[in-house]
MDAnalysis code that builds the backbone (N, CA, C; Angstrom):
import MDAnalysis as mda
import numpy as np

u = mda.Universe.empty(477, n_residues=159, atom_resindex=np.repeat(np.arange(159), 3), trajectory=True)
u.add_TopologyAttr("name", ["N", "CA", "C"] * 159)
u.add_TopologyAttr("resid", np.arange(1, 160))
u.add_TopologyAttr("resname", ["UNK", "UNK", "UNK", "UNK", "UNK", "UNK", "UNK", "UNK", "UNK", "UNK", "UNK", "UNK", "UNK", "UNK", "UNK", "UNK", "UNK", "UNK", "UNK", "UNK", "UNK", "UNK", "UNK", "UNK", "UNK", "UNK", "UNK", "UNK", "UNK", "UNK", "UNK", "UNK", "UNK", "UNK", "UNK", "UNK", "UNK", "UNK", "UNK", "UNK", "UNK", "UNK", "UNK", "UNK", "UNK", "UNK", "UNK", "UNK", "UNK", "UNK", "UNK", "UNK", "UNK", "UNK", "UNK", "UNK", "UNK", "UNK", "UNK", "UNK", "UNK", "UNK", "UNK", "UNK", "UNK", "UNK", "UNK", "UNK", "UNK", "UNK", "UNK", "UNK", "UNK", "UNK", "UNK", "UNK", "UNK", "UNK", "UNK", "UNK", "UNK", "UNK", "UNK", "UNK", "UNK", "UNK", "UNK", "UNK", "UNK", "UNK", "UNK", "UNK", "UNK", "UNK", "UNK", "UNK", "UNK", "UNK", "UNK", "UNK", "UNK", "UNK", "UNK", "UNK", "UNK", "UNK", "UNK", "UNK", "UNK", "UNK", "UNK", "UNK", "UNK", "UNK", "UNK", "UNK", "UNK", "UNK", "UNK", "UNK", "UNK", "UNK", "UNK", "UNK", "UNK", "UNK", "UNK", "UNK", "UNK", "UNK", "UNK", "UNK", "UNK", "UNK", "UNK", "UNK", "UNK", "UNK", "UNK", "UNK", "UNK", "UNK", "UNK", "UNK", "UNK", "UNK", "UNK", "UNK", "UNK", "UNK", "UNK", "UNK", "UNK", "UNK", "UNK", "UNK", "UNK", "UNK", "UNK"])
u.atoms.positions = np.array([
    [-9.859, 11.995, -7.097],
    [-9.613, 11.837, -5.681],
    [-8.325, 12.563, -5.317],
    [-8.294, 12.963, -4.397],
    [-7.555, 14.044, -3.883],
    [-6.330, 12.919, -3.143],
    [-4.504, 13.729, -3.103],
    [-3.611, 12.959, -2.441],
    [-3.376, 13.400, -1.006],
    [-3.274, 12.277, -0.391],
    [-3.155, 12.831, 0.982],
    [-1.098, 13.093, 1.417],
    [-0.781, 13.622, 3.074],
    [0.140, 13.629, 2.926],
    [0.352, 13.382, 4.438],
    [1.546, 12.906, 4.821],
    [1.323, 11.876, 6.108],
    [2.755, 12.053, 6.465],
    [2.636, 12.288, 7.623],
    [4.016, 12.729, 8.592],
    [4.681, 11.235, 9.410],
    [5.710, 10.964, 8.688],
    [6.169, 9.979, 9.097],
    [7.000, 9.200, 10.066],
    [7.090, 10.803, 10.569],
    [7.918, 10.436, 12.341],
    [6.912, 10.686, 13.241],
    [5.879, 10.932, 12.873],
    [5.026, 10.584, 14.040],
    [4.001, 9.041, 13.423],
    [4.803, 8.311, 13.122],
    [3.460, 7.261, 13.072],
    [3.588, 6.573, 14.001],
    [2.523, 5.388, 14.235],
    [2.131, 4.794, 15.406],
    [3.243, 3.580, 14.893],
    [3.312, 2.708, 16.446],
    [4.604, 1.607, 16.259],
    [3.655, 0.444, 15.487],
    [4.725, -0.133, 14.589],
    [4.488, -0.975, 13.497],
    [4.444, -2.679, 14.475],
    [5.158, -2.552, 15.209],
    [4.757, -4.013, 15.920],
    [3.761, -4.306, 16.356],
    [2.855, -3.331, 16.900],
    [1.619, -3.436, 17.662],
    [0.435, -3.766, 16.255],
    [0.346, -3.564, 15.360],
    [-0.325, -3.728, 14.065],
    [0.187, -5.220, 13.397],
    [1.661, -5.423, 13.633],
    [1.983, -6.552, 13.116],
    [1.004, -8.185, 14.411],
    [1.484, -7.603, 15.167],
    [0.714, -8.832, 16.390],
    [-0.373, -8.593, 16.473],
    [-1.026, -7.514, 15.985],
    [-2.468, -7.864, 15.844],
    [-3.284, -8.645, 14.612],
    [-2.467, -8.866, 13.454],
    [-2.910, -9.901, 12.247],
    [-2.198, -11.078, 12.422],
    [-1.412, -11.173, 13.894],
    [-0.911, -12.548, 13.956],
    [-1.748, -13.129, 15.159],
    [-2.389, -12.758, 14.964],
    [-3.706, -13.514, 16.378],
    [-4.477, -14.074, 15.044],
    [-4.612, -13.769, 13.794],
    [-5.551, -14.116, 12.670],
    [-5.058, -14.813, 12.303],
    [-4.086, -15.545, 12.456],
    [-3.280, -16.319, 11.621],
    [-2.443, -15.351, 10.150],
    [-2.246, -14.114, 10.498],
    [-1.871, -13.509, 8.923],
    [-0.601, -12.962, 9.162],
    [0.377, -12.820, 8.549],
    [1.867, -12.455, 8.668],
    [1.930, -11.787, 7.540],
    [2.765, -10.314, 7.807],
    [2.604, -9.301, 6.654],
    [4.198, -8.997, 6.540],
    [4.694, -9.067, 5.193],
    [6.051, -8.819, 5.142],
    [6.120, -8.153, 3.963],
    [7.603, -8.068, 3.661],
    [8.047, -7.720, 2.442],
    [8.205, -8.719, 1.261],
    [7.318, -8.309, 0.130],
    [7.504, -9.691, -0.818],
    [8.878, -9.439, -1.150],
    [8.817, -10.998, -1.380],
    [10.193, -11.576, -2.106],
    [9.963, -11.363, -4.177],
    [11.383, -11.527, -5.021],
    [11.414, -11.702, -6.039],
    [11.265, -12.761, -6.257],
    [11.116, -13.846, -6.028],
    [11.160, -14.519, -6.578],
    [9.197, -15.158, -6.731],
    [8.314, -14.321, -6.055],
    [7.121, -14.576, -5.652],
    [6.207, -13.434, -6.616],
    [7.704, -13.053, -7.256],
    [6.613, -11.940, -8.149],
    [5.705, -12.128, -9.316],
    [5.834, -13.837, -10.154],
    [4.971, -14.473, -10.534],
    [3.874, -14.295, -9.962],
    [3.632, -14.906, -8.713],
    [2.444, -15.480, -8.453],
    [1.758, -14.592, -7.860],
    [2.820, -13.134, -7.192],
    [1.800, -12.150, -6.740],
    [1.065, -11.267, -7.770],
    [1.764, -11.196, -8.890],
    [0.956, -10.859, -10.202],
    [-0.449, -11.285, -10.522],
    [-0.096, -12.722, -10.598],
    [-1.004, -13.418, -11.483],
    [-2.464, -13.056, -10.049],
    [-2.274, -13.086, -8.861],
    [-3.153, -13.167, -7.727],
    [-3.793, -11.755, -7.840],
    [-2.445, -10.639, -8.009],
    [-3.186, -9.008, -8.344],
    [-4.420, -8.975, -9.681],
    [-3.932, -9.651, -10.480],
    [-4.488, -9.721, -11.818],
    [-5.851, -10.060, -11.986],
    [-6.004, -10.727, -10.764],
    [-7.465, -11.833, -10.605],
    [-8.428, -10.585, -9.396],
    [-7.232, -10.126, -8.274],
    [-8.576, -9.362, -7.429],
    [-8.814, -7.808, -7.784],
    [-7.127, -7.344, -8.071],
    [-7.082, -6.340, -8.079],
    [-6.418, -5.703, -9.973],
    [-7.012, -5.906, -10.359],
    [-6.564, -5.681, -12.068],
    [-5.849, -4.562, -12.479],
    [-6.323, -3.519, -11.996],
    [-6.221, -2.132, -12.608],
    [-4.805, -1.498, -11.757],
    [-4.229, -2.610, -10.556],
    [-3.163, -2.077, -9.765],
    [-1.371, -3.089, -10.369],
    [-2.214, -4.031, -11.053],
    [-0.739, -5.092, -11.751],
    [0.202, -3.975, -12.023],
    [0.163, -3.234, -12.691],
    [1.558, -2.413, -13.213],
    [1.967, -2.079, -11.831],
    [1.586, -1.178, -11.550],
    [1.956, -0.906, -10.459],
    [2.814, -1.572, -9.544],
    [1.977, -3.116, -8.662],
    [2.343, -4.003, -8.120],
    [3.933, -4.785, -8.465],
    [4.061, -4.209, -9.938],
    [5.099, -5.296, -10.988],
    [6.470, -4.097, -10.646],
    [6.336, -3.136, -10.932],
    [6.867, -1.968, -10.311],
    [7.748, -1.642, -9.057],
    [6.988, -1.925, -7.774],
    [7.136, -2.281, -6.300],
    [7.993, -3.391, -6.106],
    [7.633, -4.377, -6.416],
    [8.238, -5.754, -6.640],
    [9.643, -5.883, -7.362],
    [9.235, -4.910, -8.150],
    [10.796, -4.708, -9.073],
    [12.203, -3.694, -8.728],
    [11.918, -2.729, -7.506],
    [12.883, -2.060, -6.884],
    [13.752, -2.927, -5.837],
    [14.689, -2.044, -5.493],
    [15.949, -2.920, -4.627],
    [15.570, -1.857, -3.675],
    [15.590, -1.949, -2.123],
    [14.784, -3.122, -1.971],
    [12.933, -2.749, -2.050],
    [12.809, -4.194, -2.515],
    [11.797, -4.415, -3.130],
    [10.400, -3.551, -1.995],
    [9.687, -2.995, -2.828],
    [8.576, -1.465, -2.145],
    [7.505, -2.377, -2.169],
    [6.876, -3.916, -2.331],
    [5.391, -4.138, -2.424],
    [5.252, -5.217, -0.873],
    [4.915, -4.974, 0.029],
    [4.540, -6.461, 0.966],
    [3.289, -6.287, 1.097],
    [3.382, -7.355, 1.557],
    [2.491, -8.637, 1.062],
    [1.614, -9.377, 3.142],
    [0.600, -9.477, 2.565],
    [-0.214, -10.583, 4.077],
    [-0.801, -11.884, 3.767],
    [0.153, -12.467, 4.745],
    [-0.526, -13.801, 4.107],
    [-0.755, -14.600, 5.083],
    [-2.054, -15.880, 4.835],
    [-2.614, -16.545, 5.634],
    [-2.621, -18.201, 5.218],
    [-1.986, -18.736, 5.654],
    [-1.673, -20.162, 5.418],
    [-1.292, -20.429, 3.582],
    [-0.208, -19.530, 3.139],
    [0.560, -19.514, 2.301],
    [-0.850, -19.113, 1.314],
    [-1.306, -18.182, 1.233],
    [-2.776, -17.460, 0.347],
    [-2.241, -16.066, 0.764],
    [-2.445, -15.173, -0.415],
    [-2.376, -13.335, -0.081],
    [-3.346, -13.366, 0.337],
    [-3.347, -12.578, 1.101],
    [-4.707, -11.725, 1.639],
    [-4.777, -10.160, 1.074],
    [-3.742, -9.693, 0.990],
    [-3.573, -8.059, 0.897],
    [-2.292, -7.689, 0.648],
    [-2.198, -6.490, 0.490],
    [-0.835, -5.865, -0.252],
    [-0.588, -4.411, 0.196],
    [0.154, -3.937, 0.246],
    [0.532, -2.605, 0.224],
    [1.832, -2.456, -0.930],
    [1.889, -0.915, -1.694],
    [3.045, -0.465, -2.418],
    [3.688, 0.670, -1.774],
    [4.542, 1.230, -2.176],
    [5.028, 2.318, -2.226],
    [6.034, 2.523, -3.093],
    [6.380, 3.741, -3.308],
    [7.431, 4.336, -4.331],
    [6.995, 3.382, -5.651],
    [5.837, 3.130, -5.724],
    [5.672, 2.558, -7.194],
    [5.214, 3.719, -8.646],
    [4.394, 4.687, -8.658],
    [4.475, 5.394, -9.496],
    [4.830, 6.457, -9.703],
    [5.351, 7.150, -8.141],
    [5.948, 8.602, -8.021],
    [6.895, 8.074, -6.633],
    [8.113, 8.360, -6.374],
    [8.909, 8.136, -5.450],
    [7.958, 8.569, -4.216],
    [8.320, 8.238, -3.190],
    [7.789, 8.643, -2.067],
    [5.847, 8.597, -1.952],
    [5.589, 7.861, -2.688],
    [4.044, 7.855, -2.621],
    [3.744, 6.263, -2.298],
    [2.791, 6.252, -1.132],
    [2.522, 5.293, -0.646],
    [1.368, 4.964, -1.877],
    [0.870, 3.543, -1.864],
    [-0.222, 2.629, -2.406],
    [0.023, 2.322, -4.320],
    [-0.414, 1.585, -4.381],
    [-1.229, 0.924, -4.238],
    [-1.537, 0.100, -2.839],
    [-3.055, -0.171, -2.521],
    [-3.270, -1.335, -1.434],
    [-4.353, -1.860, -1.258],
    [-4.792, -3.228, -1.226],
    [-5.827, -3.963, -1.531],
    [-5.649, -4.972, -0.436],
    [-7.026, -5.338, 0.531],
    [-7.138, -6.656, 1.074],
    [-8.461, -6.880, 0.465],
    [-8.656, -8.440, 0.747],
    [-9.798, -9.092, 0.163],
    [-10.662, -8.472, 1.670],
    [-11.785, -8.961, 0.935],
    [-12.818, -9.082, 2.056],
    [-13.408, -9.929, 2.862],
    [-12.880, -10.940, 3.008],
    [-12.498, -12.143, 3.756],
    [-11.974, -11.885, 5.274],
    [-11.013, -10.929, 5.166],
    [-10.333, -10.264, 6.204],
    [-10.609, -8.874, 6.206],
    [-11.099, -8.358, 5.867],
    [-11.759, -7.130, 6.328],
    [-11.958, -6.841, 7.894],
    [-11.561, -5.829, 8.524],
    [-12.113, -5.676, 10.017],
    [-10.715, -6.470, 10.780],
    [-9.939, -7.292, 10.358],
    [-8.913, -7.810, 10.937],
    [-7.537, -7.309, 11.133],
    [-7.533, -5.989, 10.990],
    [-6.513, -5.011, 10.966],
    [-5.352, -5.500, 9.911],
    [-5.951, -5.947, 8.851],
    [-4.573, -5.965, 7.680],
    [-4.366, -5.096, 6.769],
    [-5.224, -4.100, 7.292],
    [-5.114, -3.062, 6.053],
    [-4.193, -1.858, 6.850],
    [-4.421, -1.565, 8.266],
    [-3.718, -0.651, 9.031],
    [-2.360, -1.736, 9.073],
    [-2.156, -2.801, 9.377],
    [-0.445, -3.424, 9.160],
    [0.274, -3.560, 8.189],
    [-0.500, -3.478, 6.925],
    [0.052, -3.238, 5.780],
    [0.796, -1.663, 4.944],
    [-0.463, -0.673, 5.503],
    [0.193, 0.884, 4.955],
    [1.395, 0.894, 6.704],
    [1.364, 0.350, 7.893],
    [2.052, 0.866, 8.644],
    [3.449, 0.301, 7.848],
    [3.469, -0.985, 7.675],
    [4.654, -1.207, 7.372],
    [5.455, -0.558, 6.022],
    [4.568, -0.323, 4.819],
    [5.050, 0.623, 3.725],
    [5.214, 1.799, 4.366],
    [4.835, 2.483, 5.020],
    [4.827, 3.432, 5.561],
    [6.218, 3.659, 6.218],
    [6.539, 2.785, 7.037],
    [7.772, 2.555, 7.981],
    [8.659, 2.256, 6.967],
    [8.953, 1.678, 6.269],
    [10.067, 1.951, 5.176],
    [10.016, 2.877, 4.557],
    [9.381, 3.247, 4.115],
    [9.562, 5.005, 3.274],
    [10.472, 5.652, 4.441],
    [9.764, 5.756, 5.672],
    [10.766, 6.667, 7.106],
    [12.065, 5.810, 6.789],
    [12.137, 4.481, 7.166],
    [13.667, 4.280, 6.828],
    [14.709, 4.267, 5.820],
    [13.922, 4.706, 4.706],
    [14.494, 4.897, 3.627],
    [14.790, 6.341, 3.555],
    [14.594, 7.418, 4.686],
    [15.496, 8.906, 4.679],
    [13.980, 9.803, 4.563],
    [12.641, 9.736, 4.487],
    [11.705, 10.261, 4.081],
    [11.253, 10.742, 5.550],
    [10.562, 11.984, 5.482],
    [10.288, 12.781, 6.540],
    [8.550, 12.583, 6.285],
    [7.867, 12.645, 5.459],
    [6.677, 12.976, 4.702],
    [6.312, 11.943, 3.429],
    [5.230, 11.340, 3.410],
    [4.651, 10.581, 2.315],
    [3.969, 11.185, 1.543],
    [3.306, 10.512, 0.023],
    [2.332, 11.233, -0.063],
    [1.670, 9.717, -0.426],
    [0.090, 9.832, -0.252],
    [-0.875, 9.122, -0.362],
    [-1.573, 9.096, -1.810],
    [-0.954, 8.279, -2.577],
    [-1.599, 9.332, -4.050],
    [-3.090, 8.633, -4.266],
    [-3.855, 9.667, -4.824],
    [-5.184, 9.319, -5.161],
    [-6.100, 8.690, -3.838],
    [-6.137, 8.956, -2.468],
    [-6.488, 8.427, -1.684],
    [-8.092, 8.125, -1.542],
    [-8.087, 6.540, -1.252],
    [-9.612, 6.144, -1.218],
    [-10.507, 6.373, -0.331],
    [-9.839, 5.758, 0.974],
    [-10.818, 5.510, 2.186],
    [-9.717, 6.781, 2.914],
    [-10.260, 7.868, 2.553],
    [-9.818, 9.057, 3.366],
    [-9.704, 9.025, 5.011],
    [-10.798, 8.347, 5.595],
    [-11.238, 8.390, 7.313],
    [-9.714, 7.534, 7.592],
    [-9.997, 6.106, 6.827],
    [-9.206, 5.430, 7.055],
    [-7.477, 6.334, 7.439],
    [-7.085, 6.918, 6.497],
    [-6.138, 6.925, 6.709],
    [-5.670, 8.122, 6.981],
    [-7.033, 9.150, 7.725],
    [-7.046, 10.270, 8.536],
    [-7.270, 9.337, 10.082],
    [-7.809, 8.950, 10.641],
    [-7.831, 7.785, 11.601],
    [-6.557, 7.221, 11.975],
    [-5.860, 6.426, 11.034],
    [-4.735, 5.456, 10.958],
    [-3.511, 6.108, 11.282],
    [-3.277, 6.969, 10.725],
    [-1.297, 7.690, 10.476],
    [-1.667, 8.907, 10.720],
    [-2.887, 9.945, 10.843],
    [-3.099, 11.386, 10.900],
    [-2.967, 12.017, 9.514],
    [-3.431, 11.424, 8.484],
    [-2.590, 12.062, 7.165],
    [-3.444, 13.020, 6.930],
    [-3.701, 14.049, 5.770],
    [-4.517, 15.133, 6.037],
    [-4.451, 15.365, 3.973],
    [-5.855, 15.758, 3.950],
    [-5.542, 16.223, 2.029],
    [-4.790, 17.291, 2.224],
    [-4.345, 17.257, 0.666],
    [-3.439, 18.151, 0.091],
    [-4.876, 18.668, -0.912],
    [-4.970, 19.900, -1.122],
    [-5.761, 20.752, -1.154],
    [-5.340, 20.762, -2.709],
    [-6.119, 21.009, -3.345],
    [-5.567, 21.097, -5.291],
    [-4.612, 19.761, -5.524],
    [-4.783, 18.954, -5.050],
    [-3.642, 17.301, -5.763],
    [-4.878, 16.629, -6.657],
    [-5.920, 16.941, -7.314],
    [-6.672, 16.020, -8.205],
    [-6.921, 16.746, -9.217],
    [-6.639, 16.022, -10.292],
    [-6.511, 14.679, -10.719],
    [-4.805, 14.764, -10.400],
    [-4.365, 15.716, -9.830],
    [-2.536, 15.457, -9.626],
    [-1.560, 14.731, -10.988],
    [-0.803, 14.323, -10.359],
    [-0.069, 13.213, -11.417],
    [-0.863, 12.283, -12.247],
    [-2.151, 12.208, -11.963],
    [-2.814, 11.503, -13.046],
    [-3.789, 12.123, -14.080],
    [-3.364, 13.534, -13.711],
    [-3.871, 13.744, -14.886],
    [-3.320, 13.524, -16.602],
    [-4.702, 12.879, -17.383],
    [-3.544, 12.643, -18.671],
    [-3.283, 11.314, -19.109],
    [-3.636, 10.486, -17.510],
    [-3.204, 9.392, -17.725],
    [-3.978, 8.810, -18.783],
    [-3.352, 7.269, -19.344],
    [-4.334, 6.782, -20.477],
    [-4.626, 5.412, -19.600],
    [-6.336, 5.477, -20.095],
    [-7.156, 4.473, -19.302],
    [-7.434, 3.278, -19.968],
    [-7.987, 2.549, -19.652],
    [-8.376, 1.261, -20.452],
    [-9.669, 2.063, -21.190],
    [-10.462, 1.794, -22.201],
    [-11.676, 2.180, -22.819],
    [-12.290, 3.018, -22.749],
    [-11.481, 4.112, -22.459],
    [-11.558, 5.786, -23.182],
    [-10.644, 5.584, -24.559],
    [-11.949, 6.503, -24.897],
    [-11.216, 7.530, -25.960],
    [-10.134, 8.418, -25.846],
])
């Protein structure tokens, strides 16, 4: 999968995405350290193959992974700067909330810290739902980025 790359002074305002998952009852922030237990053990169960990662995010000052949550339950996650500086995702919502805009309040807000952290430009590594996030922020492929930085990588049950 190809990385996308996303212009970060033009993104759309992050409040208007935040009040729209608070009509759902869902509030999306920046996780805390001290929650990095339990957001593990919760990655581990929906999203497996993103724990390092997640453990990563969680582990910078200040901390790159938030988090949506709905009557003290994750719903979803966003990363950034977790396996290459300046690269947005990992990001996972359940499907429970699907369609409830927690997936656009979650990359807006990783997104919006990367800009306040001095960044002009993201990159999207390995991007999934392409529309999505040609739709969402305007991001656009990067033309030759696959297998990118992952190439090489070592997988679970390969040879």
């Amino acid at each position: 999968m190809s990385d996308m790359l996303v212009t970060l002074y033009k993104l759309p305002p992050l409040n208007d995405a935040l009040a729209a998952v608070h009509c759902h009852g869902i509030t999306v922030r920046r996780a805390l350290a001290p929650e990095k237990p339990r957001i593990l053990a919760w990655a581990a169960e929906h999203y497996p193959g993103w724990v390092a990662e997640i453990d990563v995010a969680i582990g910078r000052l200040p901390v790159a992974c938030f988090i949506a949550v709905r009557e003290q339950q994750i719903v979803g996650f966003a990363c950034h700067d977790a396996t290459c500086k300046n690269f947005f995702g990992p990001e996972g919502v359940l499907d429970a909330v699907q369609g409830q805009g927690v997936g656009r309040a979650l990359l807006l807000a990783a997104l919006h810290a990367q800009r306040e952290l001095g960044y002009a430009y993201a990159v999207i590594g390995s991007a999934g739902p392409k529309a999505f996030y040609e739709k969402t922020v305007g991001a656009v492929v990067i033309e030759g980025s696959s297998p990118g930085i992952y190439a090489g990588m070592l997988r679970a049950g390969l040879e």
